[in-house]
ZAKOL-646627 format. One record per residue (C-alpha): residue number from 1; x, y, z. Coordinates in nm, 4 decimals. Example, Ala and Ser with C-alpha at 12.3 -4.5 7.8 and 13.67 -1.06 7.14 Angstrom:
! ZAKOL-646627
atom n:1&u:1.2300&v:-0.4500&w:0.7800
atom n:2&u:1.3670&v:-0.1060&w:0.7140
***
This chain:
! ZAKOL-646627
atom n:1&u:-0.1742&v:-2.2154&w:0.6779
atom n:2&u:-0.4234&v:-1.9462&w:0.6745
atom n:3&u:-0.5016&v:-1.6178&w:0.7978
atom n:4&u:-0.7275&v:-1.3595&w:0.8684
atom n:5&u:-0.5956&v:-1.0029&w:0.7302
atom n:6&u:-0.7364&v:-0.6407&w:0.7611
atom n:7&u:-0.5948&v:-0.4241&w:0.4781
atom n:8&u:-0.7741&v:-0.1176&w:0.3096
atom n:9&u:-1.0857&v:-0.1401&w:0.5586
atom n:10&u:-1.1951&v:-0.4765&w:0.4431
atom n:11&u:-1.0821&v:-0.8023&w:0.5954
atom n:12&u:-1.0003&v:-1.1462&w:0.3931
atom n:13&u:-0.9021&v:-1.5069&w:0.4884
atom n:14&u:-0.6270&v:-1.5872&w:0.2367
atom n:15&u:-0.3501&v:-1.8685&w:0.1943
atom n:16&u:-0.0372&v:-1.8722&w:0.0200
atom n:17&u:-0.0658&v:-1.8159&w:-0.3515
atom n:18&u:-0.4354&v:-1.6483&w:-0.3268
atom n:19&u:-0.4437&v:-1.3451&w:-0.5409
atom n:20&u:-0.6915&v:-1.0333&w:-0.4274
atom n:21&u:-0.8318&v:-0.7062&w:-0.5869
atom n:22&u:-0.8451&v:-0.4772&w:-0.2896
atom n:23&u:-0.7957&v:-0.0698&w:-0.2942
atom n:24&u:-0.5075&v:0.0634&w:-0.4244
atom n:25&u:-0.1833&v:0.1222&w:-0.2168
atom n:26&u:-0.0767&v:0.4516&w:-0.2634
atom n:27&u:0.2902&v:0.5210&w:-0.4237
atom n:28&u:0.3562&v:0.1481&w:-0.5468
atom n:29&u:0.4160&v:-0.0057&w:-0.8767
atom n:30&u:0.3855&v:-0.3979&w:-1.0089
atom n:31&u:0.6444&v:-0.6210&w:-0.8741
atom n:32&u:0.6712&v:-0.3987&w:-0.5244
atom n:33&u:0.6278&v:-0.5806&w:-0.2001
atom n:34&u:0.3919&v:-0.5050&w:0.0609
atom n:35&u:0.3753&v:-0.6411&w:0.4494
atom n:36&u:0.0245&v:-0.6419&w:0.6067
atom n:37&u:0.0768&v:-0.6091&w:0.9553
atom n:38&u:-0.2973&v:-0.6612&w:1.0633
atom n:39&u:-0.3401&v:-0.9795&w:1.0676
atom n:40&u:-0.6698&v:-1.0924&w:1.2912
atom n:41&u:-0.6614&v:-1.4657&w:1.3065
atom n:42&u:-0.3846&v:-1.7278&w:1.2275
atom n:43&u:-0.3722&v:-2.1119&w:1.1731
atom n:44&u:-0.6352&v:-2.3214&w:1.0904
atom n:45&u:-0.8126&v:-2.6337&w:1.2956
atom n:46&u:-0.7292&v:-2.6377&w:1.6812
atom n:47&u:-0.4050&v:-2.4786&w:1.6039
atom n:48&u:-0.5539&v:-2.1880&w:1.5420
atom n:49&u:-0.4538&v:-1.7892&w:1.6926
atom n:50&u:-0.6990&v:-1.5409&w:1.7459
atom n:51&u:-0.5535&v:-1.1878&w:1.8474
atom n:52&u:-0.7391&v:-0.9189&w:2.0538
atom n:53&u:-0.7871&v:-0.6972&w:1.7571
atom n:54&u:-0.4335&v:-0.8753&w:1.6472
atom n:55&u:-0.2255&v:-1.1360&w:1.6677
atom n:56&u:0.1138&v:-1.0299&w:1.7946
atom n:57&u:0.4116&v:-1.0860&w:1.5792
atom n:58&u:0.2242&v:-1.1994&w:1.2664
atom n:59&u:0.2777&v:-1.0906&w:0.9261
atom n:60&u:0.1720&v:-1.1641&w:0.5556
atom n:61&u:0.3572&v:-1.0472&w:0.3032
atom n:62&u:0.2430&v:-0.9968&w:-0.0687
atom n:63&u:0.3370&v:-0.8531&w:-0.3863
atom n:64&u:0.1420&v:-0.6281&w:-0.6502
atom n:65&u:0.0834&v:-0.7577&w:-0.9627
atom n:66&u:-0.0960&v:-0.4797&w:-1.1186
atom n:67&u:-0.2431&v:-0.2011&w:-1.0413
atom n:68&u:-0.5387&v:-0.0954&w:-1.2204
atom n:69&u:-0.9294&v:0.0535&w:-1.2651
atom n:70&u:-1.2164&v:-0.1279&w:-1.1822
atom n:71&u:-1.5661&v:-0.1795&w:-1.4021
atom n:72&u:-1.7302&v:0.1748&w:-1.4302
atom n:73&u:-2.0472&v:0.2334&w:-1.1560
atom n:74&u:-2.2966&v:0.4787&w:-1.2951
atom n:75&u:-2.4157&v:0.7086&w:-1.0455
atom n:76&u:-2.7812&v:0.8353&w:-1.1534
atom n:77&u:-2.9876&v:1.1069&w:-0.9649
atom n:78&u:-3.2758&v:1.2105&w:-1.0219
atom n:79&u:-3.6062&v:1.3733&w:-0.9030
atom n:80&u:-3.9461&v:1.3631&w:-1.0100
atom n:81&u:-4.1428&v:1.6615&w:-1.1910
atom n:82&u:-3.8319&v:1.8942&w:-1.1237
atom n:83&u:-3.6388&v:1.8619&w:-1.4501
atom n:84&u:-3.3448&v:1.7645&w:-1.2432
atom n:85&u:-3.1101&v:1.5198&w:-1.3599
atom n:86&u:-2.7350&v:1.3876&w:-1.2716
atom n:87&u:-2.5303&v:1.0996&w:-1.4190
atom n:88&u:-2.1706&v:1.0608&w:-1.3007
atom n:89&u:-1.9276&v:0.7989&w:-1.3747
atom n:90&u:-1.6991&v:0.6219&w:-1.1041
atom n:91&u:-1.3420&v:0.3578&w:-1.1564
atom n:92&u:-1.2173&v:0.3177&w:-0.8429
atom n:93&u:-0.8297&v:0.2363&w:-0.8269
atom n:94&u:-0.7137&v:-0.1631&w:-0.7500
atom n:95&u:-0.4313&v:-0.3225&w:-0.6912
atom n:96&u:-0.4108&v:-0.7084&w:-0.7552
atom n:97&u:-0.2156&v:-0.8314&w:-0.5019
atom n:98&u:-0.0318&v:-1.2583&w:-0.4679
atom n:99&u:0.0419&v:-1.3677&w:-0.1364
atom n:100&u:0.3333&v:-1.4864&w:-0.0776
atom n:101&u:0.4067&v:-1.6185&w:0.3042
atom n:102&u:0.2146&v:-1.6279&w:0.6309
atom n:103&u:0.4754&v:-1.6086&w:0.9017
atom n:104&u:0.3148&v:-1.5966&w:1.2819
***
């Protein structure tokens, strides 16, 4: 079964057993359990329930298997003829979530 979730401002089609980076979730550790009640779109085929934003009564549920910094984004400003130059360094936080079941 599949389904369409909306967690941490970005949305993802995932099954049972996918495994996601996405932002972290504040105040958890590995091994915790998290329930993502936005779920968008459930089923797959002509069986298939699309919510208006969601579908009512649907849940995935997933657990965090680390959490962890991304690849470091250089941030580089500068401007011409002015002397004037910036670099800054960015790791923004993940967690790296399973999922376990799609109940709807």
């Amino acid at each position: 079964m599949k389904a369409t979730i909306k967690t941490q401002g970005r949305q993802f089609t995932v099954t049972k057993g996918d495994i996601l980076k996405v932002n972290s979730y504040p105040n958890t550790q590995a091994g915790d359990c998290v329930e993502l009640n936005e779920v968008l779109m459930i089923g797959e085929g002509s069986d298939a329930r699309f919510g208006t934003p969601l579908v009512e009564g649907a849940s995935v549920k997933a657990t965090i298997l680390e959490n962890k910094k991304d690849k470091k984004i250089v941030v580089f400003k500068k401007k011409r003829r002015q002397g004037y130059k910036r670099r800054r360094g960015h790791r923004q936080h993940l967690s790296v979530i399973k999922i376990e079941s799609i109940q709807g």
